[in-house]
N, C-alpha and C positions, 0 to 999 in steps of 0.2 A: 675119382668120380663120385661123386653126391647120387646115394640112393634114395628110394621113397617111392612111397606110391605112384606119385605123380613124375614122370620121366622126362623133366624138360630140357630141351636142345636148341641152340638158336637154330633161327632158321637163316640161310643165304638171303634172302631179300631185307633182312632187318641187320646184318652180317654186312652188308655190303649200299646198305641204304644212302641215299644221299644227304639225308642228316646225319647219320654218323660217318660218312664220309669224308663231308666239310664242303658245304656249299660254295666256300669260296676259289675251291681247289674243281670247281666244274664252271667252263662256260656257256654250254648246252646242255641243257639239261630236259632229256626226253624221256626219263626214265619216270615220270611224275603222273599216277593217274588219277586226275584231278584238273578240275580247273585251275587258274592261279590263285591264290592267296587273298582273302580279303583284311581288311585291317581296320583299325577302329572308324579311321576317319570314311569309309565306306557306310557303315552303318548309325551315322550321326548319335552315339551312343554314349549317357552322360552314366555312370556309375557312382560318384560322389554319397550317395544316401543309398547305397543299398548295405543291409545289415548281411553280417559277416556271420549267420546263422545255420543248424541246420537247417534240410530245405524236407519238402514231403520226401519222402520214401520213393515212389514210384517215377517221381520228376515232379517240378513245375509245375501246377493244374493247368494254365493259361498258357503254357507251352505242349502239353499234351493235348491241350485244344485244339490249337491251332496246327498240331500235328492230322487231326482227325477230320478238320474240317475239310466237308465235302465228302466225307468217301463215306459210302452206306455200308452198313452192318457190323459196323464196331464203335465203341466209345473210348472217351477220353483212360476207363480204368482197363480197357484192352492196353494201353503204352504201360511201356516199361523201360524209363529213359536210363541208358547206361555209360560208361568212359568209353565210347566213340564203340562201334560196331565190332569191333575183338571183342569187347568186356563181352557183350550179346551171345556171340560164339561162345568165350566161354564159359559164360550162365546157361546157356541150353547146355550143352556138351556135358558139362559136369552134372548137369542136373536129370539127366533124363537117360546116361549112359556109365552102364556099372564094365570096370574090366570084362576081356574079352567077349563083352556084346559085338553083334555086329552093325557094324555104319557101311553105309554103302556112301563115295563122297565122288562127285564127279570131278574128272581129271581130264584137262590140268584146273586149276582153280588157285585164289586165292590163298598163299601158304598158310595161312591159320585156318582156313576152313579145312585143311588136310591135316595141319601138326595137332592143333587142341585133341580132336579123339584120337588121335595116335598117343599124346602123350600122357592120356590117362588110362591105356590097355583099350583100348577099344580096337575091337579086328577091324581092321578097315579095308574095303575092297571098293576098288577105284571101278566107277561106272566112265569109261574113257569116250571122252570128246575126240573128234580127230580132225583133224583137218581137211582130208580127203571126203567128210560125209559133210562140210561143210560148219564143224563142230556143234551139230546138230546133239540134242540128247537123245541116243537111242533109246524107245522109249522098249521095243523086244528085249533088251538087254537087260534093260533095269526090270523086268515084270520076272525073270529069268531069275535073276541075281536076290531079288525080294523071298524071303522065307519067314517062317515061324519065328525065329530068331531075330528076326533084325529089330532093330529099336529106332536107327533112324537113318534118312535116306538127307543129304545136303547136297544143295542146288544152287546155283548163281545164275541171274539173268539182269539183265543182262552179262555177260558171261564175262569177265574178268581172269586170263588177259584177251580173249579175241575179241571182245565187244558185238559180240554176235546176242539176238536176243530168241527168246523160246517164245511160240504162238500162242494165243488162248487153249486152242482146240490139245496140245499137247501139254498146255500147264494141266486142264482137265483132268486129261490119261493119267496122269501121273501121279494126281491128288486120288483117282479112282483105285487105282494101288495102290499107295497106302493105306488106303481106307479098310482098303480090303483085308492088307496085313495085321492091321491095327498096330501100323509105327507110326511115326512122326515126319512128315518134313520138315527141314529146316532151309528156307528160300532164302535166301541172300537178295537183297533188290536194292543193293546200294548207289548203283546207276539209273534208278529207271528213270529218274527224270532228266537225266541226258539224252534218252530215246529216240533216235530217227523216225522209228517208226512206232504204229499205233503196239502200248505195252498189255497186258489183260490186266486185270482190277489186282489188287492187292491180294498176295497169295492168302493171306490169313484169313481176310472176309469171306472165302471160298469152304475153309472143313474148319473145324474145331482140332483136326489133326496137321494144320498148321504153324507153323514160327514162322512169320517174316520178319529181316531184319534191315536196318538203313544207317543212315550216317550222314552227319552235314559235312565231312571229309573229303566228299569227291566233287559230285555236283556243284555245291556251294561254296567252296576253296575256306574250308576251316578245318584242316585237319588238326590246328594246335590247342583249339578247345576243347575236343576229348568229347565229343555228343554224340549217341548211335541213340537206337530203340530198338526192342523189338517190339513187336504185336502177335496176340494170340487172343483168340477169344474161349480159350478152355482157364473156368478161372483156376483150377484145380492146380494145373501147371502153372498158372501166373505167381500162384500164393508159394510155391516150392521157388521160381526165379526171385521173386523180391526175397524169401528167407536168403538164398542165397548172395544178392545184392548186400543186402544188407550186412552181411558176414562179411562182406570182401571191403567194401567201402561204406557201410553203413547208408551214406546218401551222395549224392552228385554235390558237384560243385558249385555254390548259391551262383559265382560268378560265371561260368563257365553256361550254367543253362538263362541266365541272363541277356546273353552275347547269343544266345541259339535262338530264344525268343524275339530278340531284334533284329536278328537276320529272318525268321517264319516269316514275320510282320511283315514283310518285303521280300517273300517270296518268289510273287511273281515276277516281279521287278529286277530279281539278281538271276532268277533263272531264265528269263527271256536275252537279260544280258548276257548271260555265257554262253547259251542256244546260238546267240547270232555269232558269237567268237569261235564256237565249237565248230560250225558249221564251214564256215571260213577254213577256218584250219583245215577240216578234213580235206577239202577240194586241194589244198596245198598236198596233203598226204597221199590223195587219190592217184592225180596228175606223173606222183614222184612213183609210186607205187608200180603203175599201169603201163607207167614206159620203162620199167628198171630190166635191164639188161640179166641181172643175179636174181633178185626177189621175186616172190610172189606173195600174195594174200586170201584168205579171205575175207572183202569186203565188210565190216563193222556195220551193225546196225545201234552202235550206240557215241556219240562225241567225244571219249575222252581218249580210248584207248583200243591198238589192233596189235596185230601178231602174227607179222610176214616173216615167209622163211627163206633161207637161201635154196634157190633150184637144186632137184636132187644132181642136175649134172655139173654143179660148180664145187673141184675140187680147192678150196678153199684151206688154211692152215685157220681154224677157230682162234684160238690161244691165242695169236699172233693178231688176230683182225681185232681181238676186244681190248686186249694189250695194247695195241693202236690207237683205239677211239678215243681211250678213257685219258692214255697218258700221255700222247704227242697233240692228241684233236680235243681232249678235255671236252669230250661230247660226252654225255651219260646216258643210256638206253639199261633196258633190262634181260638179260640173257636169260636164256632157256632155262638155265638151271634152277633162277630164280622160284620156278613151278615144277622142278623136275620134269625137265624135258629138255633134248637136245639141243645142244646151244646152238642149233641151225636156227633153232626161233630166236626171236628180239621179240620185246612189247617195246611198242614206241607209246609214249601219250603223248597227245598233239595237240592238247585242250591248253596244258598248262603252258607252256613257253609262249611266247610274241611272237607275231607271223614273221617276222625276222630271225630271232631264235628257232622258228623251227627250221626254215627254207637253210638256214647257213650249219647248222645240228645234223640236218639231212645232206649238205654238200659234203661233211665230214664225213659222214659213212660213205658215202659214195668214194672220199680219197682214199681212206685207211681202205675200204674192198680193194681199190686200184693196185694200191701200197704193197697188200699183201699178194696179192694175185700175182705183181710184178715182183 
């Protein structure tokens, strides 16, 4: 075992991902949270003359623009464009959290918003979402849990894996203690514009004890060009994240934030398209959901991604059902463990596959439950 400061362990969802899997070895593939894929000829994008330089430090200016445009009370030097929304994670994380500080990190959530402060000594104490509260963020529990000590409090909304989203009136609450702590949040908003419903402004433009963070990953189906950002408008901390960038990668990718730039440009255009695909699907996922015999949910307020569980009265063999999907039904979903949590959950994403692919993804689970049940 490789010691050091920094404790790093893979985690199950990058362990067991569908690109190291081998995409050709899955037929359904539901385990994807994300729209589908875009590719060059999507974004009519010629590259021939662009110089193979480095780029500014912070990102692109003209991509940081167009990151900003429209939203009031931040600029273009509030962005801090990074390798896709992990890098972000873990630039705030390292930057702003010394061993056994404490992180309050809600759970379940995204594996790297849980592993990074874990794997640099930070105490971490799970604020838990549940199903049964609707995976609502308690907001009594976190005000509880908040002390002199804590340095920083990590949140996702919409919430990844249930797709469920937090209100304005509780982003509020929630920024009102920190404030009062004087720690940090770090908001994850890598879905919001998947959002069913109305989302509240951008958690950063709201305190100076803000980090939000994004990704053209999910929403936009570019997970392979590596582009997140965060935004803060405390320059103090900005100036300690780009030291930090700058150590890890020096600068982004000339090509990579090129490719992000001409997707912005066309924004609205790629995201009213996947809105109308997102939408679609869901009704697919609803329909399948609402009449399942084993499952329950709660209902997503966001298109990519939910996190129905099997009824507590279906005595079920686990092992044997995902055993099933993966390697007779070659369907791919994401099991509970993937977020540490009982493998009674699955994250299905319903944005990424073909309404085809999903309806026939979803008839597979319904055999292999059968399968195994019989």
């Amino acid at each position: 075992m490789v010691r050091g400061h920094i404790a790093y362990r893979r985690m199950p969802i990058e362990i067991e991902s569908p690109g190291h899997f081998g995409y050709d070895n899955i037929k359904y593939n539901l385990s994807e949270s994300s729209t589908r894929d875009l590719s060059f000829s999507d974004l009519d994008l010629d590259l021939k003359d662009l110089p193979f330089c480095y780029i500014n430090h912070l990102g692109k200016p003209a991509l940081r623009e167009l990151i900003v445009r429209g939203v009031q009370g931040i600029d273009r030097d509030d962005v801090l464009v990074t390798a896709g929304a992990s890098a972000a994670l873990f630039i705030i994380n390292t930057s702003l959290v010394a061993r056994g500080e404490h992180v309050i990190v809600a759970h379940p959530n995204y594996a790297t918003n849980v592993e990074t402060p874990r794997s640099i000594g930070g105490r971490v104490e799970f604020l838990r979402q549940e199903f049964e509260k609707q995976w609502k963020v308690d907001l009594d529990s976190l005000e509880e849990m908040v002390c002199s000590g804590t340095r920083l409090v990590s949140l996702t909304s919409p919430h990844n894996p249930s797709g469920t989203a937090i209100s304005q009136d509780d982003l509020e609450r929630v920024i009102d203690i920190v404030e009062k702590s004087e720690c940090y949040l770090l908001f994850d908003e890598t879905y919001r514009d998947m959002a069913f419903v109305p989302v509240p402004p951008i958690a950063a433009t709201l305190s100076q004890r803000v980090i939000s963070v994004f990704s053209l990953s999910k929403c936009y189906g570019l997970p392979g060009i590596r582009i997140g950002w965060l935004i803060t408008k405390d320059k103090e901390i900005m100036e300690t994240f780009l030291a930090a960038k700058e150590q890890i990668f020096i600068t982004g990718s000339a090509i990579d934030e090129e490719i992000a730039y001409a997707c912005l440009k066309r924004r609205q255009e790629i995201l009213s398209r996947n809105m109308v695909t997102s939408k679609r699907h869901f009704h697919i996922m609803k329909d399948w959901v609402e009449e399942h015999e084993y499952l329950e949910w709660v209902e997503p307020s966001c298109g990519l991604v939910c996190f129905p569980r099997f009824k507590s009265d279906i005595a079920i063999d686990l092992d044997q059902f995902y055993a099933l999907l993966r390697n007779t039904y070659k369907t791919f979903v994401a099991p509970g463990h993937w977020f540490e949590m009982d493998q009674r959950y699955l994250r299905i994403g319903f944005a990424w596959p073909t309404a085809e692919e999903l309806k026939r993804g979803l008839q597979c689970i319904d055999a292999a439950i059968e399968k195994t049940l019989n």
